[in-house]
C-alpha positions in Angstrom: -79.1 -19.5 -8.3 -82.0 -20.9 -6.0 -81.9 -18.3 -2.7 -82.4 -20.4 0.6 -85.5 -19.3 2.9 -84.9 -19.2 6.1 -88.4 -18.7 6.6 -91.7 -18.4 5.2 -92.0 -14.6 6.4 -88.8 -14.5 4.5 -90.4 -15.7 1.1 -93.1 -13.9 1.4 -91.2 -10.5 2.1 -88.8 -11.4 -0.7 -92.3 -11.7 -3.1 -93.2 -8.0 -1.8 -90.3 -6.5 -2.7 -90.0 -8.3 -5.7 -93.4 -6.7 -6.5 -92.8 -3.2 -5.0 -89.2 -3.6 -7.9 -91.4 -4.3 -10.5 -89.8 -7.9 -10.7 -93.2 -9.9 -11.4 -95.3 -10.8 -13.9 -97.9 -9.1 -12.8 -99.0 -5.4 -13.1 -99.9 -5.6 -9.0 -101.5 -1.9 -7.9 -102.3 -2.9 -4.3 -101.3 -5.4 -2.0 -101.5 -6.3 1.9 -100.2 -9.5 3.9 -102.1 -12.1 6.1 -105.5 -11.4 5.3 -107.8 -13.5 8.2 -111.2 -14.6 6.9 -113.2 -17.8 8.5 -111.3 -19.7 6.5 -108.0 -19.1 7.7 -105.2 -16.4 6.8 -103.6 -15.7 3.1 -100.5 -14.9 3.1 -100.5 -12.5 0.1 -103.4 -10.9 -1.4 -103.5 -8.4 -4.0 -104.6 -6.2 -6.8 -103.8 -6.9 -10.3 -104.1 -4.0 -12.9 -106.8 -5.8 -14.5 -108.9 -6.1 -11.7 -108.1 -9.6 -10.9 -107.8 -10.3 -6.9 -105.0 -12.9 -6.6 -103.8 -14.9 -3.2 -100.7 -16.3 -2.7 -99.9 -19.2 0.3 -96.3 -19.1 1.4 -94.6 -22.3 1.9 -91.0 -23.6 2.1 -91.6 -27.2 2.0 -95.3 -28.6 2.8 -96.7 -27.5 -0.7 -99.8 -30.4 -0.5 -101.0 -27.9 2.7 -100.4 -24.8 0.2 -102.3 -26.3 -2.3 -105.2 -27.1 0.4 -104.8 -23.5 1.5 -105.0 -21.8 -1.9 -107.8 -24.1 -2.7 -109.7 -22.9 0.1 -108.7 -19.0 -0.8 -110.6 -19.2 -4.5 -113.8 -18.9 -2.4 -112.8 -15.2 -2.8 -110.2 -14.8 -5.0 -110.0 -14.5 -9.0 -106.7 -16.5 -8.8 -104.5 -18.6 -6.5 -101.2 -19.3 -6.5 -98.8 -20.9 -4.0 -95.2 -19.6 -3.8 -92.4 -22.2 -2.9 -88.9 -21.9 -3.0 -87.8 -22.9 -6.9 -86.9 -26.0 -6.3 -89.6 -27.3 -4.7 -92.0 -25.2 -7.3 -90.6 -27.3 -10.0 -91.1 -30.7 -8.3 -95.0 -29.4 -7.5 -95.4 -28.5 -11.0 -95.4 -32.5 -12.1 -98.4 -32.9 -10.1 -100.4 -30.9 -12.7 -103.3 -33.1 -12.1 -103.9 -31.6 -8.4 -102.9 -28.5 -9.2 -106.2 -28.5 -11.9 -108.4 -30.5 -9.9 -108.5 -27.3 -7.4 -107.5 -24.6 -10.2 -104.3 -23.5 -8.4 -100.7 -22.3 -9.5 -97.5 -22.1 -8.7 -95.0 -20.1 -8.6 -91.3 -18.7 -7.2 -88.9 -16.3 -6.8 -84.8 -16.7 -8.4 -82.6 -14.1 -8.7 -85.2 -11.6 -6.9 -87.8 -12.1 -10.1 -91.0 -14.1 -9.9 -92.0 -16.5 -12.1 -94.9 -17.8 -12.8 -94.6 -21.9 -12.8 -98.1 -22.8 -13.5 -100.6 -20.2 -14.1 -104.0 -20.3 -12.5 -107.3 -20.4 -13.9 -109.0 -17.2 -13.7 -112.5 -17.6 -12.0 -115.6 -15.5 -10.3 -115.0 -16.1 -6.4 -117.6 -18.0 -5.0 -118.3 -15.5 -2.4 -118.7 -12.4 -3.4 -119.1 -10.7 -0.4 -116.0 -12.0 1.1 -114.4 -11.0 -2.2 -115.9 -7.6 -1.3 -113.9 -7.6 2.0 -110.5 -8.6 0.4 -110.8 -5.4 -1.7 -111.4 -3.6 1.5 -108.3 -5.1 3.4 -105.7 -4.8 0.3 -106.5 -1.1 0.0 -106.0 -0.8 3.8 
């Protein structure tokens, strides 16, 4: 059953809790919302238990602007992922040829769990220093 977003604050609280439940596939030890950097503002940045900083771009419907947006976030980010509503996360996923051209994934939230659609390349952020700050603002 594909849940209806009313919002994108909405998706992206949904994807907190479902991480706080333990209903992802990722073993996340911190996390924080709306980090700003020169850039522009991540949604979702966190922590995995592996050391890997991931950032997540909400979006209910204008997923070639996510893509942009995570794009922009692997200047400090290990991975990055845009989260859309399942539906729409399934019709991104036949684009796989944008979604490697800028190493970005997808993925969604049904039935409260999130899935991973399309995973993202892992990579070393090309700014360190700013990678450095992300650290900084997830632990708060």
């Amino acid at each position: 059953m594909n849940k209806m977003y009313t919002s994108e604050q909405e998706l992206v609280d949904r994807f907190v809790l479902s991480i706080d439940q333990n209903l992802s596939p990722w073993d996340v030890i911190d996390i924080n919302t709306e980090f700003n950097y020169a850039r522009g503002r991540t949604d979702i940045v966190f922590m995995n238990s592996d050391g890997t900083l991931i950032a997540v771009e909400a979006k209910l419907e204008k997923w070639k602007y996510a893509i942009h947006q995570a794009y922009r976030n692997r200047c400090y980010a290990n991975q990055s992922y845009v989260l859309l509503p399942h539906d729409v996360a399934i019709q991104v996923c036949t684009y796989r040829h944008e979604l490697d051209l800028r190493g970005v994934g997808v993925c969604s939230i049904e039935e409260d769990t999130i899935s991973i659609l399309y995973e993202a390349p892992i990579d070393i952020p090309l700014q360190p220093w700013l990678y450095d700050e992300a650290i900084k603002f997830i632990a708060g």
